[in-house]
Z-matrix of the N, CA and C atoms (Angstrom, degrees):
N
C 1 1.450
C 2 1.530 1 110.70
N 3 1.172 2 110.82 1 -42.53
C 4 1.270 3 134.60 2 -168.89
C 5 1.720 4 102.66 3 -58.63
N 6 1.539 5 112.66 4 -59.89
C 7 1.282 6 134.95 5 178.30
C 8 1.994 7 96.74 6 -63.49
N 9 0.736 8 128.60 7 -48.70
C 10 1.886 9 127.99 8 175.39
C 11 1.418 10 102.29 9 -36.63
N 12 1.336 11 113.16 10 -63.95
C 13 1.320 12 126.19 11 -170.67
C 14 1.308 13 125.97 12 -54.45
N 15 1.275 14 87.83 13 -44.32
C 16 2.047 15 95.48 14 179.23
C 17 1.066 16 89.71 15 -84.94
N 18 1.450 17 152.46 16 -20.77
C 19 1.539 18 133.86 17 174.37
C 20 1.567 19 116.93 18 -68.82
N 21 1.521 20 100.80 19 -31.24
C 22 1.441 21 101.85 20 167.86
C 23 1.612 22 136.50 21 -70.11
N 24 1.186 23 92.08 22 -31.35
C 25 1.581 24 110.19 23 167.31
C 26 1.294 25 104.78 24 -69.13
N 27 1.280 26 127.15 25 -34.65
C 28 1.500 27 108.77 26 -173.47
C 29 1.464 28 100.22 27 -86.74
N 30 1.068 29 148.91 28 -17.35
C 31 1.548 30 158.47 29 -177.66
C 32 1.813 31 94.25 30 -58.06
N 33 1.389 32 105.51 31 -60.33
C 34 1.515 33 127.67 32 -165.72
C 35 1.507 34 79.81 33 -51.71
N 36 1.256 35 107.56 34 -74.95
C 37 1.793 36 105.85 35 -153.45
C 38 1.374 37 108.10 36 -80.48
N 39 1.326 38 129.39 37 18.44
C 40 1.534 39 137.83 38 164.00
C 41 1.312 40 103.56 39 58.08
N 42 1.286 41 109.79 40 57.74
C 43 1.212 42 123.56 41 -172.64
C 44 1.358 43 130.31 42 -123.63
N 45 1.853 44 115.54 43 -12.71
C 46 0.952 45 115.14 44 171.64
C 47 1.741 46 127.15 45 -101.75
N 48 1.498 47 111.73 46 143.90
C 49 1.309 48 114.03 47 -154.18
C 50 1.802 49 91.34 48 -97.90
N 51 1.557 50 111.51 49 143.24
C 52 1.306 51 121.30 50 179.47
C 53 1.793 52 100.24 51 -83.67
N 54 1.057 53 116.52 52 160.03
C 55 1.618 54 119.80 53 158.10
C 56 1.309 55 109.83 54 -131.85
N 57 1.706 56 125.14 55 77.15
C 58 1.216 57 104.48 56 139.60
C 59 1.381 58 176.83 57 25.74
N 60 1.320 59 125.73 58 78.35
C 61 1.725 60 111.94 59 -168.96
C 62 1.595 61 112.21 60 -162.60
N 63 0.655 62 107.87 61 179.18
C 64 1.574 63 118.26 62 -166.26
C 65 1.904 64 85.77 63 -96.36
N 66 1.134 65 119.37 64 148.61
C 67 1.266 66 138.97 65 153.28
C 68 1.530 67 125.55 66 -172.65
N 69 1.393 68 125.42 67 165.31
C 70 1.463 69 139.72 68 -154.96
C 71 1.738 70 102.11 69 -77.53
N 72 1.726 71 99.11 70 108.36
C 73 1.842 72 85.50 71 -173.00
C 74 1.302 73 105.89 72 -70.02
N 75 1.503 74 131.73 73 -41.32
C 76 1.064 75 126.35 74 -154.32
C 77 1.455 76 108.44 75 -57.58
N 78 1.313 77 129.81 76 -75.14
C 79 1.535 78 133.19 77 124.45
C 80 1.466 79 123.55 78 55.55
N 81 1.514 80 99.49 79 -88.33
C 82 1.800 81 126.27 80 176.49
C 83 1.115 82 86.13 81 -88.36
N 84 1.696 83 151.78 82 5.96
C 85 1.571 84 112.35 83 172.04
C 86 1.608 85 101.99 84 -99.71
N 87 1.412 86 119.11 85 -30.32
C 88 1.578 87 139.77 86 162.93
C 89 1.246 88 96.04 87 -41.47
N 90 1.750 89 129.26 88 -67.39
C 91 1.318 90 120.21 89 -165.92
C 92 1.399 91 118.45 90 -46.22
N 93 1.567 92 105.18 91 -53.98
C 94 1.609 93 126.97 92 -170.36
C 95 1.915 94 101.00 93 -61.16
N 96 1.327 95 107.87 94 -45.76
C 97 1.641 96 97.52 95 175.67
C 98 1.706 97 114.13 96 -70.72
N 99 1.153 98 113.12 97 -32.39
C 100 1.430 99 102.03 98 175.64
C 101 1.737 100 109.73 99 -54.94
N 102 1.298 101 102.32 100 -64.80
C 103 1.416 102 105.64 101 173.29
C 104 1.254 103 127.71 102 -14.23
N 105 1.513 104 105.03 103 -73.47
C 106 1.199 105 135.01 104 166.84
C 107 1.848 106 126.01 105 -58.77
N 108 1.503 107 109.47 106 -16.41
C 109 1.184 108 93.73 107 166.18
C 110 1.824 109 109.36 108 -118.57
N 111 1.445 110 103.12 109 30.26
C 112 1.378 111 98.21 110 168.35
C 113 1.611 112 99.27 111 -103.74
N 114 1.146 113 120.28 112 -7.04
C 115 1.706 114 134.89 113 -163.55
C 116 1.656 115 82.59 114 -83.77
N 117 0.976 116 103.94 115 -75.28
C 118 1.905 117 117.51 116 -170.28
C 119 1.568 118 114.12 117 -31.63
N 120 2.052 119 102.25 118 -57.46
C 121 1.723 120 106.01 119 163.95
C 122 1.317 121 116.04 120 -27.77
N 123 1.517 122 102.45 121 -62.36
C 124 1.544 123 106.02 122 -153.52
C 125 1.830 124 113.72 123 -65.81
N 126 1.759 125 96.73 124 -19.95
C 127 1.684 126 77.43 125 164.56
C 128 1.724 127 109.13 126 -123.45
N 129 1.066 128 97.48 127 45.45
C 130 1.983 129 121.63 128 163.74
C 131 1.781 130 93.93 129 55.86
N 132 1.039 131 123.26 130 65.03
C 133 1.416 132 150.93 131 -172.99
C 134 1.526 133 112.98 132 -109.80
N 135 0.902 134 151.06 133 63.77
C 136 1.897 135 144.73 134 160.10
C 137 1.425 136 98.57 135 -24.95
N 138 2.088 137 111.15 136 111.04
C 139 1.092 138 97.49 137 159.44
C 140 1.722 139 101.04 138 -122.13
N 141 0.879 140 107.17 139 -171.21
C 142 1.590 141 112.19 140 -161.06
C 143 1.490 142 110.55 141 -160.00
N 144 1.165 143 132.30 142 145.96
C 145 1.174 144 139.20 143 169.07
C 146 1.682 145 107.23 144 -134.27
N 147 1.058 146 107.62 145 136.00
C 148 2.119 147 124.25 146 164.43
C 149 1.268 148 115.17 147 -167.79
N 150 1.554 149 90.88 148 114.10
C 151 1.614 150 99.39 149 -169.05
C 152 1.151 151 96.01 150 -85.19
N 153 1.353 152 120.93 151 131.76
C 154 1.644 153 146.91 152 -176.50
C 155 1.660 154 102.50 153 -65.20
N 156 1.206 155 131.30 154 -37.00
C 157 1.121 156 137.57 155 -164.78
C 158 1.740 157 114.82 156 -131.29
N 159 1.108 158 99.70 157 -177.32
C 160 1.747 159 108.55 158 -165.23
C 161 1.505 160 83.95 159 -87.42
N 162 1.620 161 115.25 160 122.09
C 163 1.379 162 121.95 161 164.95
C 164 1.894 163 109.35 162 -54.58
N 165 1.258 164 117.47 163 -161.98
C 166 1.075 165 117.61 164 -174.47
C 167 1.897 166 84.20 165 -140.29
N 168 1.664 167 117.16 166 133.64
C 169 0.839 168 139.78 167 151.62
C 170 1.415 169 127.52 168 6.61
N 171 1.717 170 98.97 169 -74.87
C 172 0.942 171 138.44 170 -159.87
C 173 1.587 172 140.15 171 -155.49
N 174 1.235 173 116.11 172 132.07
C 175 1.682 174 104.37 173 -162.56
C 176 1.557 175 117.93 174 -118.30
N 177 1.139 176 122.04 175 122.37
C 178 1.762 177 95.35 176 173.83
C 179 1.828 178 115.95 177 -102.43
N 180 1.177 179 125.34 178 115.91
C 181 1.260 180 143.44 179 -128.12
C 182 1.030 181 105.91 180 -156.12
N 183 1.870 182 131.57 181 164.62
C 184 1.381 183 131.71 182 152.20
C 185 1.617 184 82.62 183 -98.85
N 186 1.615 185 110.01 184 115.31
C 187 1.548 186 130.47 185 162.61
C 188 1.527 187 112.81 186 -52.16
N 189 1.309 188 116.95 187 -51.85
C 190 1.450 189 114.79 188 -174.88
C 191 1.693 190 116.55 189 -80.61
N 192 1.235 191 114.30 190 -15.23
C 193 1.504 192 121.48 191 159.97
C 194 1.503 193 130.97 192 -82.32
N 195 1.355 194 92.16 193 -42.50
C 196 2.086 195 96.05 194 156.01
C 197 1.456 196 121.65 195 -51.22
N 198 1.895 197 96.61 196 -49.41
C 199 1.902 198 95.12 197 -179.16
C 200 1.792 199 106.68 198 -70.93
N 201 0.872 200 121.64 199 -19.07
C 202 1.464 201 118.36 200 -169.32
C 203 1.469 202 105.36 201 -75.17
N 204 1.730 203 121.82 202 -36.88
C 205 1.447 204 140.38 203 -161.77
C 206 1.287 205 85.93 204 -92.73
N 207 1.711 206 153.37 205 -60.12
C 208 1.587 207 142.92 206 -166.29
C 209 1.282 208 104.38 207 -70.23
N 210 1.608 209 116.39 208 -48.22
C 211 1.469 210 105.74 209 -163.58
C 212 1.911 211 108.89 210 -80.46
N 213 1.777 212 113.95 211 0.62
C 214 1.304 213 104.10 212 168.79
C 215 1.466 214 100.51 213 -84.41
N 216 1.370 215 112.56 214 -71.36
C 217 1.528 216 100.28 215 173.33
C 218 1.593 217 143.83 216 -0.06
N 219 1.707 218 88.29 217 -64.47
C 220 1.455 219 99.40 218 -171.58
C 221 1.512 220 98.18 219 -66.60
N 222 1.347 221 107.96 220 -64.11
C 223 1.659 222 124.10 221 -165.95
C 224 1.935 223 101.35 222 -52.60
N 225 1.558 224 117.25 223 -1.04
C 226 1.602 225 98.37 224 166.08
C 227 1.376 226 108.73 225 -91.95
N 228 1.854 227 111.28 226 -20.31
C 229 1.527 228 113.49 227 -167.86
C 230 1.164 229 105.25 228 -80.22
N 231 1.315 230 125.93 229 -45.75
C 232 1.654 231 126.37 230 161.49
C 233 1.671 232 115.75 231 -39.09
């Protein structure tokens, strides 16, 4: 939580630097739904994932800023 916050402040003051990299989408999207559908259990929620389309391989991304941006998202819709 602690770490959210100071990321936000640095957003405000355009201050925070991305890092970049290639990693396994399929992978981090499994991680992020597990996450996310142990969140859903706990308040008796059906969550589900099916990707409509052919994922992509591979992503080049800041990994730890994508999971921070899906798993807030999701975890407000839950």
């Amino acid at each position: 939580l602690i770490n959210d916050i100071l990321d936000l402040s640095k957003i405000e003051a355009r201050k925070l630097e991305l890092s970049p990299n290639d990693f396994h989408f399929e992978s981090f999207i499994k991680s992020i739904v597990e996450i996310c559908r142990i969140q859903a259990e706990q308040k008796e929620i059906q969550f589900t994932f099916q990707a409509l389309n052919q994922l992509p391989i591979a992503l080049h991304a800041d990994e730890k800023r994508l999971r921070q941006v899906l798993i807030n998202l999701l975890g407000n819709a839950i």
